[in-house]
N, C-alpha and C positions, 0 to 999 in steps of 0.2 A: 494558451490562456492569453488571448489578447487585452489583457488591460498595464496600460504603461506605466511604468516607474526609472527612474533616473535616482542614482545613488553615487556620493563620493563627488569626485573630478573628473571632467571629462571638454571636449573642446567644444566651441559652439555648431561646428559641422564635424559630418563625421566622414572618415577618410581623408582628413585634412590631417598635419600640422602640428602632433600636440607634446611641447619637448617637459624633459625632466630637468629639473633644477642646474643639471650638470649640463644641461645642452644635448643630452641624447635624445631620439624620439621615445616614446613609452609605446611597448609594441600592440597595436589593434587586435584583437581574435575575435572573429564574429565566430559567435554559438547560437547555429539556427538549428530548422529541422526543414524534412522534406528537399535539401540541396538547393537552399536560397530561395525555397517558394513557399514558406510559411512561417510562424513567429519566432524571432531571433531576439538578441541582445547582443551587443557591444560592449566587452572588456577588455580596457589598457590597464596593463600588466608592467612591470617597471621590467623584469627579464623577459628570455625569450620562450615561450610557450612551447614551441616543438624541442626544444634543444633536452636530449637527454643523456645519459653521461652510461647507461649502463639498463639490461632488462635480461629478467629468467624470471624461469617457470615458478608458474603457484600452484601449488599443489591443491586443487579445490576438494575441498569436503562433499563428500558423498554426493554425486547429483545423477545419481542414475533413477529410476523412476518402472514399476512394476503394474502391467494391468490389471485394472480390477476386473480379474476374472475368476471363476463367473461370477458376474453382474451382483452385485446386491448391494445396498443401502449399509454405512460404516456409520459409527461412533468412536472419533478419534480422541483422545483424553491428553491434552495438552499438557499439563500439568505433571504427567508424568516424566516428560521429557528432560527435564532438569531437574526433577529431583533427586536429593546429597548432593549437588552439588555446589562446586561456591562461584556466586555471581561472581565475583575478585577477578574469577581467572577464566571470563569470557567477553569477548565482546562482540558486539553486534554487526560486523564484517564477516569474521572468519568463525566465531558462533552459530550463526545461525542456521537451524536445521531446516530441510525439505520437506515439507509436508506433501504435496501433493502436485504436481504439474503435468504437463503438457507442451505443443507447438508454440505456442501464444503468450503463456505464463506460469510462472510456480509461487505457489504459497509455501511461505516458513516461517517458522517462529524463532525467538530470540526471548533468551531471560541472561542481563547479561548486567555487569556494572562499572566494567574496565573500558577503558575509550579503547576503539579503534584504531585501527594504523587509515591512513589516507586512502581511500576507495573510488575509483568509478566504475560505474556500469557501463557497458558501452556499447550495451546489447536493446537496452532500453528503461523507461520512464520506473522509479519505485514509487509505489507507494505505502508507508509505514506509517499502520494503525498504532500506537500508543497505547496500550491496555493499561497499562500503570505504569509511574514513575513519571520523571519531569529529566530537564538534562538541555545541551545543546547541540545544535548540529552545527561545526560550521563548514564553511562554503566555503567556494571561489566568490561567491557574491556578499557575502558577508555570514555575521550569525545567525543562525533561528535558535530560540526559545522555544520549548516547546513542554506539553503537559500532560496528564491524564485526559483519554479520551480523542488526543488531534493528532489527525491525520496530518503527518511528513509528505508533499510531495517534491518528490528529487527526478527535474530532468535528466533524458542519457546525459551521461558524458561529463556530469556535474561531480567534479573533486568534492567530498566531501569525508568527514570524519565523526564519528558519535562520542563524546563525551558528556555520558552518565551522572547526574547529581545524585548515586545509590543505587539500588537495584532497578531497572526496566524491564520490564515485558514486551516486547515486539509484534507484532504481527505483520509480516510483509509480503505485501504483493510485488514480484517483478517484474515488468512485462519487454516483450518481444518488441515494443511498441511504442507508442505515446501516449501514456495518461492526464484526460482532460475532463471538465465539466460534458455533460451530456445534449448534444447540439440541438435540439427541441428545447433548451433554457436559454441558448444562444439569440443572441439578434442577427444579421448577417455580417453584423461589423464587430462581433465578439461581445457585446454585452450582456450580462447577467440581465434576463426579461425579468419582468411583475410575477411570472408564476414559476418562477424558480424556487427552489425551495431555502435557497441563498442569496447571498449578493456578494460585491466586491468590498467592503465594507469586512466580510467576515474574513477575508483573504489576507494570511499576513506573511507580507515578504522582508527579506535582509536587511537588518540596519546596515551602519556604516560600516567601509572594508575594514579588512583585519590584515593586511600591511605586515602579514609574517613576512622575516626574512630566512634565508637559508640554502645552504647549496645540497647536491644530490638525495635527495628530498626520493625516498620508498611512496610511490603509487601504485596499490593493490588494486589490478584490471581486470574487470570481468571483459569476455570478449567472445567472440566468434570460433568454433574451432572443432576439431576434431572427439572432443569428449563426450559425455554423457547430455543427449539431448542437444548436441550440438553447440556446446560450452568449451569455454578454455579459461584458466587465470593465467594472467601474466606480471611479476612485480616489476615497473616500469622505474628508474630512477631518474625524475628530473634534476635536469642541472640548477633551477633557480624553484623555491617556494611556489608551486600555483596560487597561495592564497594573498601572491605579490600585486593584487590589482588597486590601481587607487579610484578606479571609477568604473561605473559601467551605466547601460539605460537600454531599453526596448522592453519587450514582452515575454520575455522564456527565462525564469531564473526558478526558484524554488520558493516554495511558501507553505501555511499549516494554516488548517483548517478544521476547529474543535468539534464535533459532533453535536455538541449542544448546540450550537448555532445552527444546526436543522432544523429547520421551519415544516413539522409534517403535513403532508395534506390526506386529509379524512374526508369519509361520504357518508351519505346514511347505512348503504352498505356494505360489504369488506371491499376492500380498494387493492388491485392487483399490484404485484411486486415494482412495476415499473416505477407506482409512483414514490418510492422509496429509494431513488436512485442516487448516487451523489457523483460518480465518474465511471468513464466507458474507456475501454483500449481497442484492440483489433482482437475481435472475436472475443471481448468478454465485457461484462460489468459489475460494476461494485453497487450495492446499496446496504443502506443502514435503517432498521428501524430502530427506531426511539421510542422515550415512554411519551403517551398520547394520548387522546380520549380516543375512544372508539365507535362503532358504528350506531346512530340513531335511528336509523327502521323501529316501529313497536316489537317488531319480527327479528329482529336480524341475528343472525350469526355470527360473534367477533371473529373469533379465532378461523384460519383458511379452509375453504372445502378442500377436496382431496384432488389433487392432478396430475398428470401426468407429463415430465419434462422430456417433451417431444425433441426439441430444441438443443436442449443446453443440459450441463452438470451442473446442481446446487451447493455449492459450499456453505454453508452459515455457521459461524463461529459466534460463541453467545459468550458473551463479556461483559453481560449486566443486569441487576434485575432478578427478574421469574417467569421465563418463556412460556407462555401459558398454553399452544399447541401441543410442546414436548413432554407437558407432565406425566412421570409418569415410566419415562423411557428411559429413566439411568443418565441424561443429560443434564451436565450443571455448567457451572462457572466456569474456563478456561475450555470450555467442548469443542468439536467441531461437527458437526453430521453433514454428511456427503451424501446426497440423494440423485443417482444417477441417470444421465436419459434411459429412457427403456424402466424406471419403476416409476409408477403409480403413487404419490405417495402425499402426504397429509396427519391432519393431528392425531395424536395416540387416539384410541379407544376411549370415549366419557369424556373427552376435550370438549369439545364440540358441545354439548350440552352443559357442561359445568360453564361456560363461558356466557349463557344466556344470561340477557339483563346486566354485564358486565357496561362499566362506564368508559374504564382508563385503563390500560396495560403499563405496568412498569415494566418494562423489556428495554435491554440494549444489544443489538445484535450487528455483525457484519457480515452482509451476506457477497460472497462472488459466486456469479454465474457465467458459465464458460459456454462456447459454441463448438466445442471439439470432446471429445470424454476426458478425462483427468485420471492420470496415472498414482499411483502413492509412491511417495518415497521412503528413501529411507526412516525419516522421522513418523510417517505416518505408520508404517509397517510396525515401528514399534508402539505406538500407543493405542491402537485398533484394538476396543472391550471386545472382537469375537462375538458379541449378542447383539446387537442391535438390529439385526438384519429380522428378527424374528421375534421384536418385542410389541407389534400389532399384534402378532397371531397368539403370544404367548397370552395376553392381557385379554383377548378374546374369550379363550381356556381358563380364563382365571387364576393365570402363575404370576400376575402381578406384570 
């Protein structure tokens, strides 16, 4: 995300010169990506960033992943996942369940109200949808604020911790990768174009640093390794506070982005998934529909015809609203339906027609689409209704 910001203290050039009150220098760490060929930022840290005092294993929560075989279209029930139990005694680190992944990324959820221990990922880019609750995250770059509805994006390798203003809902994409705006919205020098369906404006990054101090300081490390899907945790203990920085500036830090602030784009008529997009990884995307007016043809059809994901796995997770394709199907609020490559698939039965002459959809949905098949986890294994794979055929037959 190349648009610049400068936060805190920092010297007038950089790689120069820039001492602490005591005469020491404040140590530099550039945090890029790509190995110094794509967007970085520079933080001075008052300790020393590498220096750590002590590291063991983390025992990670279930991350093994089961394929969906044979092949058929799921209905995952979110909602089931935590419930009895007390947000109190979760948080959104070492909480969070596996929904569904792959080579590239996993989806999990989180309902959680206890702050985190200190986390990075160091595997690649998060991004954390916000279903409900409000709360903070803070950085190495400072705090985020954050609320019902906005997406968290957390680069690799960004120290960060969640403390909860109450109960949160989660929904988080991991990736293998780096998560960014969609580069057909790009100029070639990184700016958000005219037919974006955003701008920079809607983008909001870290106030000023948060200047913890502390010594041997628990760093919970996702990371590279021998486990399940090629995972490891490791708890890293640094010797000085990571969030000891008094300044930083460039192009790569963390920021949230509400979903309201999607600007949709409609046609006269149905307008394919692309243009619903809001961020892309390696070998996946994310998009969100909103509620919208819809399609103006005399003729037109709101709701989707039926296709076939040649390509890609469909995730959509419906988090708002009244899905008006799915009616019908047993899916509600907190859902997820997974529509895999290899089926054919589209609105229940009678969607399609009840939807003629239709103006607006209230809908809020997030949908990822992957380029590899998507495994379930353990979290999905457990909340899979078992019916959904056969609620066209049933509704055909008139079992509802």
């Amino acid at each position: 995300m190349a648009f610049y910001r400068s936060v805190g203290e920092i010297p007038p050039k950089r790689h120069t010169q820039f001492r602490q009150p005591d005469g020491t220098l404040y140590a530099e760490e550039l945090v890029g990506e790509e190995g110094f060929s794509s967007d970085s930022s520079l933080l001075y840290h008052r300790g020393i960033p590498s220096a750590i005092s002590e590291a063991r294993v983390w025992d990670l929560a279930d991350r093994s992943t089961t394929p969906n075989h044979p092949l058929r279209p799921l209905h995952l029930r979110l909602p089931e996942l935590f419930a009895g139990q007390d947000p109190a005694q979760t948080d959104h680190v070492t909480g969070r369940r596996l929904i569904l992944g792959n080579a590239d990324v996993r989806i999990c959820y989180a309902v959680a109200a206890g702050p985190s221990p200190l986390y990075r990922n160091a595997i690649g880019d998060e991004c954390v949808y916000i279903e409900s609750g409000r709360g903070t995250v803070e950085t190495a770059f400072g705090a985020l604020r954050f609320t019902d509805r906005d997406y968290v994006i957390l680069p690799r390798a960004t120290v960060h911790r969640w403390i909860p203003d109450g109960t949160v809902k989660a929904y988080v994409v991991e990736a293998n990768s780096h998560i960014a705006p969609p580069k057909r919205y790009l100029s070639k020098f990184g700016q958000l174009l005219e037919h974006s369906p955003y701008c920079e404006r809607d983008l909001h990054g870290p106030g000023s640093p948060l200047l913890e101090e502390g010594t041997d300081v628990e760093v919970y490390t996702l990371h590279r390794g021998n486990g399940p899907n090629g995972l490891a945790g490791s708890v890293v203990v640094a010797s000085s506070h990571p969030f000891d920085v008094v300044g930083w500036d460039g192009c790569l830090y963390p920021y949230t982005f509400n979903v309201d602030d999607f600007e949709p784009i409609t046609g006269r008529v149905h307008q394919p998934p692309p243009v619903h997009q809001v961020f892309e990884g390696n070998n996946f995307v994310i998009c969100n529909f909103v509620p919208r007016k819809v399609d103006y043809h005399p003729l037109a059809i709101p709701v989707p015809y039926y296709h076939s994901n040649v390509d890609s796995d469909e995730v959509m997770f419906y988090c708002g609203g009244d899905y008006e394709a799915r009616k019908g199907s047993g899916i509600g609020l907190g859902s997820i339906s997974l529509h895999p490559g290899g089926h054919s698939h589209g609105p229940q039965p009678g969607a399609a027609e009840a939807s003629i002459g239709k103006h607006y959809f209230d809908e809020l949905a997030v949908m990822v689409d992957t380029f590899r098949p998507l495994e379930l986890g353990e979290g999905g294994l457990a909340c899979d209704d078992g019916a959904y794979a056969l609620s066209w055929h049933r509704a055909l037959k008139g079992g509802g």
